[in-house]
N, CA, C and O atoms as a DFTB+ gen file, in Angstrom:
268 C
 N C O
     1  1      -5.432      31.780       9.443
     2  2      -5.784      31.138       8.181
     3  2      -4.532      30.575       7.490
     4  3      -4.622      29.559       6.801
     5  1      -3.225      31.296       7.684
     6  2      -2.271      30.959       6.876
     7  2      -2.007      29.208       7.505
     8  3      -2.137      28.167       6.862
     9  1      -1.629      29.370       8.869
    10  2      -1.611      28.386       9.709
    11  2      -2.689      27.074       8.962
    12  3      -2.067      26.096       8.548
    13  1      -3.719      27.056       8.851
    14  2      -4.659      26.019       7.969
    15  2      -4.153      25.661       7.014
    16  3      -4.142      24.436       6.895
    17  1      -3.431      26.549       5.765
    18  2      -2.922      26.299       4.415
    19  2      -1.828      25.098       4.528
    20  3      -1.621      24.108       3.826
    21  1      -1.153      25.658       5.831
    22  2       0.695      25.155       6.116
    23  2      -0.264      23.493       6.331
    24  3       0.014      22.629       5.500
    25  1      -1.181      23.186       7.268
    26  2      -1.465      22.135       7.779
    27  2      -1.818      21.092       6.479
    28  3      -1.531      19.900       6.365
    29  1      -2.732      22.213       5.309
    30  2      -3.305      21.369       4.506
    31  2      -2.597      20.350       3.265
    32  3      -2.868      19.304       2.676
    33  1      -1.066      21.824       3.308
    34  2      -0.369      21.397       2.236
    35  2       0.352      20.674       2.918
    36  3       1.269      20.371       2.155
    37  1       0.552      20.131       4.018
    38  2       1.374      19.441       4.748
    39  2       0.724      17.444       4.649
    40  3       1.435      16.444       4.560
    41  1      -0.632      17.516       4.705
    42  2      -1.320      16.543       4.816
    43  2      -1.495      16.217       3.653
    44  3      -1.614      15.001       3.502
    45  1      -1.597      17.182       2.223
    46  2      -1.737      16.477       0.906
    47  2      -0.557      15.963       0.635
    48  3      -0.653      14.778       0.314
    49  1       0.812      16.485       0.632
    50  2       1.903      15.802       0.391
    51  2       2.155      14.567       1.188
    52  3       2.560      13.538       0.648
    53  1       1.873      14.678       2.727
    54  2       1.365      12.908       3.374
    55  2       0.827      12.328       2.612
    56  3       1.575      11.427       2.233
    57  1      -0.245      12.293       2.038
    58  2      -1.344      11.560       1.295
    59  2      -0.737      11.284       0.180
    60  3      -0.871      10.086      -0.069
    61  1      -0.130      11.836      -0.609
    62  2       0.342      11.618      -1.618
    63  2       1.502      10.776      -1.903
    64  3       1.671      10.029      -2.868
    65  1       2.720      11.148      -0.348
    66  2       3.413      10.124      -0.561
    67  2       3.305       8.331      -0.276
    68  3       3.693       7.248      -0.715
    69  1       2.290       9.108       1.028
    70  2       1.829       7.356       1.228
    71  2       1.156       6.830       0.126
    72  3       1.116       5.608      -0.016
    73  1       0.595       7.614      -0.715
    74  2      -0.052       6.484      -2.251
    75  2       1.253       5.876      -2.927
    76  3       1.553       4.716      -3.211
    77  1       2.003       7.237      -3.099
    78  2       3.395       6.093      -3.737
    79  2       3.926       5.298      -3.452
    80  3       4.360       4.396      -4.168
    81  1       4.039       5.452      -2.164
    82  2       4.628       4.340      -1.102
    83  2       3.977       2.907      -1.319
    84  3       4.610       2.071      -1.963
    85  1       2.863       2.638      -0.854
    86  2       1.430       2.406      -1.396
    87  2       1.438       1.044      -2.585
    88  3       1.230      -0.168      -2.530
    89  1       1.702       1.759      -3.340
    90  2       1.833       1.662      -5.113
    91  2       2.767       0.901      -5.262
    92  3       2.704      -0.111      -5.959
    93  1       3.908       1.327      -4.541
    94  2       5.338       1.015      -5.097
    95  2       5.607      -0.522      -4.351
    96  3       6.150      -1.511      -4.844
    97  1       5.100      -0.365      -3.163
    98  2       4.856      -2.087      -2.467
    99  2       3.993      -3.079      -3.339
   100  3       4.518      -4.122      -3.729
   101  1       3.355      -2.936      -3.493
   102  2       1.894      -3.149      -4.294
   103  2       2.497      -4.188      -5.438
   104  3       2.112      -5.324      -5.715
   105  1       3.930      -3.149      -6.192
   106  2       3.941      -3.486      -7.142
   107  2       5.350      -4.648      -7.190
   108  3       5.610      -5.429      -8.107
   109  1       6.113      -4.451      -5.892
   110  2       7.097      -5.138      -5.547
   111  2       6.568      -6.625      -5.340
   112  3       7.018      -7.698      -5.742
   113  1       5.393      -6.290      -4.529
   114  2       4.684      -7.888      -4.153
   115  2       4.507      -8.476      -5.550
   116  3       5.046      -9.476      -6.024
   117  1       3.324      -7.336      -6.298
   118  2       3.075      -8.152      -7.863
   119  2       4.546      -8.609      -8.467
   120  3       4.622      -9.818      -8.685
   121  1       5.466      -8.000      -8.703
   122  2       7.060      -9.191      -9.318
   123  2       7.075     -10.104      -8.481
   124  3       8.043     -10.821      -8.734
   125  1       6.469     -10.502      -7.533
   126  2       7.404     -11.469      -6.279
   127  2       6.042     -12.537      -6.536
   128  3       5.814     -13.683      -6.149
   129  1       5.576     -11.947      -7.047
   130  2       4.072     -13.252      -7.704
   131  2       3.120     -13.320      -6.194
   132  3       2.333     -14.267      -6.199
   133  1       3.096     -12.749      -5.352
   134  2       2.097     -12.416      -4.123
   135  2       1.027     -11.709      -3.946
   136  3       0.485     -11.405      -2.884
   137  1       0.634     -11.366      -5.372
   138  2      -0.719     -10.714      -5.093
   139  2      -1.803     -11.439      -4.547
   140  3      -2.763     -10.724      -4.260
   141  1      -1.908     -12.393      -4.367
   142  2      -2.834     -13.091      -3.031
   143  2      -2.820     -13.249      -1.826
   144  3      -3.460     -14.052      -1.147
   145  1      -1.558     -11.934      -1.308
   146  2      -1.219     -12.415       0.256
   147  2      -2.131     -11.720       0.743
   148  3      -2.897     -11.230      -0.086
   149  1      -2.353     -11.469       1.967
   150  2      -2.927     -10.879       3.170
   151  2      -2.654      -9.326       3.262
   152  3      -3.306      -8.349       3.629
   153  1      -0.711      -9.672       2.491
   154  2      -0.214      -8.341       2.824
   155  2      -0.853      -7.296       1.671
   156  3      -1.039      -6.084       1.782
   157  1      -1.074      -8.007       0.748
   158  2      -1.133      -7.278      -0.713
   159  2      -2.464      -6.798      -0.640
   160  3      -2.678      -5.741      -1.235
   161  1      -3.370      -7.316      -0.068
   162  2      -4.607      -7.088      -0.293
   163  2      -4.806      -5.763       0.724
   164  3      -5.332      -4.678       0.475
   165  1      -4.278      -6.185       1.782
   166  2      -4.120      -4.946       3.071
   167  2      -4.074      -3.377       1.598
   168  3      -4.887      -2.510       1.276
   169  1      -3.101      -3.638       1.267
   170  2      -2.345      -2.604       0.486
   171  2      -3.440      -1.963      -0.641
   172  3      -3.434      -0.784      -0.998
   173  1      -4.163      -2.761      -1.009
   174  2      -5.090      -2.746      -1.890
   175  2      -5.877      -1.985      -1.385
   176  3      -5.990      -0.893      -1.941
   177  1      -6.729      -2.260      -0.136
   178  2      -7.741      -1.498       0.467
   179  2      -6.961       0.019       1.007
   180  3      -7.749       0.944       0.808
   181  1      -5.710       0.486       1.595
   182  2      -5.024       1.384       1.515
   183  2      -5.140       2.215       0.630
   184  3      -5.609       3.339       0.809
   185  1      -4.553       1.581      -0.899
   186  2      -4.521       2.624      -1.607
   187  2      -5.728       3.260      -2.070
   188  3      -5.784       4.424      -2.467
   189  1      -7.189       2.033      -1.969
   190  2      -8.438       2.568      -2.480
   191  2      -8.793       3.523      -1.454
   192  3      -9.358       4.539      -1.859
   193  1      -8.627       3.438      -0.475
   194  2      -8.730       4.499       0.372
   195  2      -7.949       5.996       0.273
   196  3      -8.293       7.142       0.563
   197  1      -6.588       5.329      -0.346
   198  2      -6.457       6.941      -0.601
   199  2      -6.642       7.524      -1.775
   200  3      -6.638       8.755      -1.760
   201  1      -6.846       6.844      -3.060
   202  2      -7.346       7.311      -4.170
   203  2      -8.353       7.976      -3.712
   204  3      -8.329       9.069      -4.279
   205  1      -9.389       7.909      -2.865
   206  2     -10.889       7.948      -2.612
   207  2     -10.705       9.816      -2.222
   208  3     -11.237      10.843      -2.643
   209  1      -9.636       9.477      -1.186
   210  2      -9.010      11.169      -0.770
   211  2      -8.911      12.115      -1.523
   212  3      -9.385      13.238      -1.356
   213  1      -7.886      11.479      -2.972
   214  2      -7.197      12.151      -3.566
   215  2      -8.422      12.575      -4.759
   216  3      -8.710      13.650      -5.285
   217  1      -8.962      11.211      -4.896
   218  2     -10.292      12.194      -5.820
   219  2     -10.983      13.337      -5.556
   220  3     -11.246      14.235      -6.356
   221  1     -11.355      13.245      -4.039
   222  2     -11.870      14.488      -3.465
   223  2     -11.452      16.041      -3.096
   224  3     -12.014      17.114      -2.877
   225  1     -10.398      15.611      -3.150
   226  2      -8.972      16.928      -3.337
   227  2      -9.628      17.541      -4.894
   228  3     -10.170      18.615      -5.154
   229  1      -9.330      16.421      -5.702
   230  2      -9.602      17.197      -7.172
   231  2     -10.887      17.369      -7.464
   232  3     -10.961      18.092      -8.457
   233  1     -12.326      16.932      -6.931
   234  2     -13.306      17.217      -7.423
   235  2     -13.459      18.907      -6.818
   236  3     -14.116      19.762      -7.413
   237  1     -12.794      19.119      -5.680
   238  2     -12.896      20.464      -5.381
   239  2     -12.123      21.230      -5.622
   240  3     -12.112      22.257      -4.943
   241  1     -11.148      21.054      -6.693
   242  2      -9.896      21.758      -7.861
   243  2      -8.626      22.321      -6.580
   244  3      -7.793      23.219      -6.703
   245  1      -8.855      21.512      -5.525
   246  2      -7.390      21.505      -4.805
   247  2      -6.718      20.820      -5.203
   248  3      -5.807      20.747      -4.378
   249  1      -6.532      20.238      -5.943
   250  2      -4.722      19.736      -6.770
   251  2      -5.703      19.455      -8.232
   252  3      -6.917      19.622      -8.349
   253  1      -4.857      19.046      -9.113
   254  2      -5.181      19.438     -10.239
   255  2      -5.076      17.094     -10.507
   256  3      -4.393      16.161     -10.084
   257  1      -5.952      17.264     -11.206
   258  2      -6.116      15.582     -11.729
   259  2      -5.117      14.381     -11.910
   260  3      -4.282      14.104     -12.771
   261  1      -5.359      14.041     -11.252
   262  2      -3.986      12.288     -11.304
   263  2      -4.323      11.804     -13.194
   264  3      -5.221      11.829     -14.035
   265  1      -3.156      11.477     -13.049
   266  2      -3.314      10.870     -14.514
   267  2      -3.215       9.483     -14.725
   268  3      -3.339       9.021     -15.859
């Protein structure tokens, strides 16, 4: 069981950094005036995908609410 915990907390901090990661492109493109590329939009569907994760983490009070 401990072994599961190590895996889980291992995969939320993945998840979490790839949102920043994520985010932080996202927002480099928006200064560079490219929010209509191909790339940006890619990024878009990414992060809704991992918001989607991260909501589900918190509806079941495994991490505590994004702000």
């Amino acid at each position: 069981m401990e072994y599961r915990l190590e895996q889980f907390e291992k995969m939320l901090q993945a998840i979490l950094a790839e949102y920043d990661a994520t985010v932080a492109k996202m927002e480099k493109l928006k200064a560079e005036n490219k929010t209509k590329s191909v790339t940006y939009k890619q990024l878009m569907g990414t992060k809704l995908n991992l918001q989607n994760i991260i909501s589900r983490y918190e509806i079941y009070d495994l991490i505590d609410k994004q702000q």
